[in-house]
C-alpha positions as CSV (number, residue, x, y, z in Angstrom):
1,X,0.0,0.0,0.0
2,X,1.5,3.5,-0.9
3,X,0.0,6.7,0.7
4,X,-0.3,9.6,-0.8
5,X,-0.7,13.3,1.2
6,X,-3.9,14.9,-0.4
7,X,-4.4,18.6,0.2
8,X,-8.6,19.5,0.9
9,X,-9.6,23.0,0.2
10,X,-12.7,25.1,0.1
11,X,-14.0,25.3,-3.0
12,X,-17.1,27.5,-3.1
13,X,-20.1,25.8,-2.2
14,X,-17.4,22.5,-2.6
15,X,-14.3,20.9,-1.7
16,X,-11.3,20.2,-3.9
17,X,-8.2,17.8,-3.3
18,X,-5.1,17.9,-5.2
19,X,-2.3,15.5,-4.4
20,X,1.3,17.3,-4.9
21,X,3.0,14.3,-6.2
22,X,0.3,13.3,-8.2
23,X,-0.1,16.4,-10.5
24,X,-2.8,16.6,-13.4
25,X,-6.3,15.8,-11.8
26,X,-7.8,17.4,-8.9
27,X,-11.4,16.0,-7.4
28,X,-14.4,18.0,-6.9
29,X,-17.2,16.9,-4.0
30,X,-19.7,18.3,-1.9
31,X,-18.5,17.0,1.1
32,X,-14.8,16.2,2.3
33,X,-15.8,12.7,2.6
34,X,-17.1,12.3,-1.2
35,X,-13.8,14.1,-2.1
36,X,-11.3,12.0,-0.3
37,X,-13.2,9.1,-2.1
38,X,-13.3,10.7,-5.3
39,X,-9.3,11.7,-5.1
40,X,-8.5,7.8,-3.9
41,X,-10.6,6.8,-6.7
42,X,-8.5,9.1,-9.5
43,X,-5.3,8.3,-8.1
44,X,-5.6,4.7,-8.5
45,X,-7.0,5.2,-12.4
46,X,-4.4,7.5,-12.8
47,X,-1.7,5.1,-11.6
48,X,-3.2,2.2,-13.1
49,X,-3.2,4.1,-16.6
50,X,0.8,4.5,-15.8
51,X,0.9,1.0,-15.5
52,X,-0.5,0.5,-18.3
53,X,1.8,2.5,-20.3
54,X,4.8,1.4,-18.8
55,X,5.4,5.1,-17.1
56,X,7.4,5.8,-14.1
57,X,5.1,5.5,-10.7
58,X,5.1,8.7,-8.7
59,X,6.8,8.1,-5.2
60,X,5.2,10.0,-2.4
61,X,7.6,12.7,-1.1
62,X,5.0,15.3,1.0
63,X,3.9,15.6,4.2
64,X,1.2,18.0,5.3
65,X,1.1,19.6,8.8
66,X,-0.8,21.8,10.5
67,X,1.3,24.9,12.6
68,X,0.0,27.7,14.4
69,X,0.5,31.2,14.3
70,X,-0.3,33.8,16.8
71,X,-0.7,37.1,15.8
């Protein structure tokens, strides 16, 4: 199993996730749940397509984190 750090942003009336070391597709729900399933969902196509193709596999490199600033 490889994991991948996925980043969840606002989107409007949405969410997105992007995944910085899977660049080119970015998933769209209307809750963070849907969209952490939909971005699973592409990054497996994507890296099954790879496969396919006989392309290089991404290796996971980020980390997300959380700090705090005070004003």
């Amino acid at each position: 199993m490889t994991k991948f750090t996925i980043v969840i942003a606002v989107a409007g009336t949405n969410f997105a996730a992007s995944a910085p070391d899977v660049q080119g597709c970015i998933a769209t729900s209307a809750t963070i749940d849907e969209v952490t399933t939909t971005r699973r969902e592409a990054i497996h196509e994507y890296l099954r397509i790879l496969r396919e193709m006989g392309e290089e596999i991404p290796v996971p490199h980020s980390r997300a984190g959380v700090i705090r600033i005070v004003p």
